[in-house]
N, C-alpha and C positions, 0 to 999 in steps of 0.2 A: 151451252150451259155455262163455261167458261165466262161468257162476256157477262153475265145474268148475275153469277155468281161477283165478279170484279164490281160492278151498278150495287149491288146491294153493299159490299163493301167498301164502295166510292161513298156512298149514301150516309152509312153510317159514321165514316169519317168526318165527312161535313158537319155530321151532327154533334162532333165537338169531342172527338177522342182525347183525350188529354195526357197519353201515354206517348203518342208519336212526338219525334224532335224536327223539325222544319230545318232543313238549310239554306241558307241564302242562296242565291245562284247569281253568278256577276259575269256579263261580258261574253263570251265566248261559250261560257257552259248553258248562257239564256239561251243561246244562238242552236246549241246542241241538243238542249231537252226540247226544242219546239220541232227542227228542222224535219218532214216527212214524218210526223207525228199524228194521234187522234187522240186526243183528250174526251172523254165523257162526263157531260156535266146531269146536274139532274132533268131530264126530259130534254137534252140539245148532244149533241157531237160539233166538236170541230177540229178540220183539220188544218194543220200549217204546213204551206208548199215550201217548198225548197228556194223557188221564184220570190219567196213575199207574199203571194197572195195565198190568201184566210176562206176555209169555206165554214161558217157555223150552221148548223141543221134543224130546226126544230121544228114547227108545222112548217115551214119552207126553207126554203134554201137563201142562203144571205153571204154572198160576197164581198171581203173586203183585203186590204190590206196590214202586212205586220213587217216591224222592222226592232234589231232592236240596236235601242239607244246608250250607252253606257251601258250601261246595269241594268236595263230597265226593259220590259219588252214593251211595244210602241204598239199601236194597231189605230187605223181608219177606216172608217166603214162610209160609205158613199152614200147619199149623197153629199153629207158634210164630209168639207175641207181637211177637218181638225183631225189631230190626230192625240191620243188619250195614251197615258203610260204607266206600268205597271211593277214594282218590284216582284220576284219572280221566287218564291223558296220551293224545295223539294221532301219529300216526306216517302220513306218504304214502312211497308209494312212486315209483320213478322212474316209474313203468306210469299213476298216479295211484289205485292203490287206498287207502285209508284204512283202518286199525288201529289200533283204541281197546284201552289195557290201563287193564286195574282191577287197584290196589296195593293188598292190606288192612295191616294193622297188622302183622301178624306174618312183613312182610316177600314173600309168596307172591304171585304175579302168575297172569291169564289175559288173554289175548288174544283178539280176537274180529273178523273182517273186515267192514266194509260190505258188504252184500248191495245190487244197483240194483234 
């Protein structure tokens, strides 16, 4: 009921809460809010290994790679080469759930709920 209840309030956050404060996360704290972690996105899970590697989950399973760069969390997904990078802020809520958004370059954000 827990995880059900956390999704619904993942959900509503993305929907544009405009009470929460976002903090940046730089360097070491990226490296911390991902490591052995599960984020919930809407209809997807993913986890980040402790190794680097990414599992995302949504009709199937999708292996890739994460690293981070500076500031930035990094991730590649195979078959392609390339590797995409993300500013990384933090958000609690009054309840104490936690919401990490990933900022890319071209401005577009996702949001994603701590799973316990």
């Amino acid at each position: 009921m827990r995880s059900l209840t956390a999704l619904l309030i993942g959900i509503g956050l993305t929907g544009g809460a405009g009470a929460q404060e976002w903090e940046p996360l730089r360097g070491v704290t990226v490296e911390i809010a991902l490591t052995d972690r599960v984020l919930q996105y809407e209809g997807a899970t993913q986890k980040f290994f402790a190794s680097g590697r990414t599992l995302y989950t949504s009709v199937r399973d999708s292996w890739g790679y994460s690293a981070v760069r500076g500031d930035a969390y990094c991730s590649q997904w195979p078959p392609s080469d390339g590797w995409a990078c993300y500013k990384v802020e933090r958000a609690t809520t009054a309840t104490g759930d936690v919401t990490l958004r990933f900022l890319s370059e071209d401005g577009s954000s996702t949001e994603g709920l701590y799973l316990e």
